[in-house]
N, C-alpha and C positions, 0 to 999 in steps of 0.2 A: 603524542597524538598522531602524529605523522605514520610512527614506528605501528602501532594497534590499526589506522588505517591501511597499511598495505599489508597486513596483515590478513586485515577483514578481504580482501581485494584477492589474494595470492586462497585462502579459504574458497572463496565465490567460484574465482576460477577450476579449483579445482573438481569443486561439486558441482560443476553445471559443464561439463565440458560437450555433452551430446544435444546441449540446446542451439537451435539455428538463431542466426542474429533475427532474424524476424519473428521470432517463437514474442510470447507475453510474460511476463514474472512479475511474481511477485516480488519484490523489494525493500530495504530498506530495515534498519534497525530494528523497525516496530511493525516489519513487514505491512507498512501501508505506502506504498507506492508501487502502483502497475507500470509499467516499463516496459519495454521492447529489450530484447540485448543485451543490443547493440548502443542502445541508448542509457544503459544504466545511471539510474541517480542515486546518491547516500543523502538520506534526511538528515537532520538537527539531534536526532535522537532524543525528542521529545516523547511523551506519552501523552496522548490526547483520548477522551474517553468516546470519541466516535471509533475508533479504531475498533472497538470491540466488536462493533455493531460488521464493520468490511471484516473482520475475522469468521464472524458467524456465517454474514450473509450476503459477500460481498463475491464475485468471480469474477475473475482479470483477464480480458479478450477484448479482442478488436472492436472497435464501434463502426459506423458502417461509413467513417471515413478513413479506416483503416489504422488509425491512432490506437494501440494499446492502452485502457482505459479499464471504470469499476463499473461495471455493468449495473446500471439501477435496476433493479427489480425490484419487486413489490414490497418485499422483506426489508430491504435494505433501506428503501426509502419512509417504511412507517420505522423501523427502528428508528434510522436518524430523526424523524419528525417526533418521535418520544422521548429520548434523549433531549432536544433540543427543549421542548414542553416542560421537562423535571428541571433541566437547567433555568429556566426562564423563574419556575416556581421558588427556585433558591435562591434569588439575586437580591442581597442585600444593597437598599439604597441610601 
């Protein structure tokens, strides 16, 4: 795990070397985590079926407290409200 982590790390770096640490990215296994950098996180490497919805319609920029964040837009937030709606309709009790 360790070895495939610095791996993914030594990768990253080298495809991103003309980003500024304050630039926004996308992230992550399942490229759902917006990030600064400088601040990079590595997820769980889970798949979650919202992800689909920030794949489509989701853009990763600053919020207006300057936190690198997924920008709610119209799109993004009825997709998720739909998604959430079909989940709720399949929940066996």
């Amino acid at each position: 795990m360790l070895k495939q982590l610095q791996f993914f790390v030594l990768c990253f770096l080298i495809f991103i070397p003309s980003l500024q640490a304050e630039e926004c990215v996308i992230t992550g296994c399942n490229q759902e985590i917006c990030s600064e950098v400088a601040h990079l996180h590595v997820g769980i490497c889970l798949w979650k079926p919202e992800y689909a919805c920030y794949h489509q319609y989701g853009t990763c920029e600053k919020d207006t407290s300057g936190i690198c964040n997924w920008k709610q837009t119209p799109e993004l937030v009825e997709c998720l409200q739909k998604l959430h709606q079909e989940e709720a309709r399949t929940v066996v009790y």
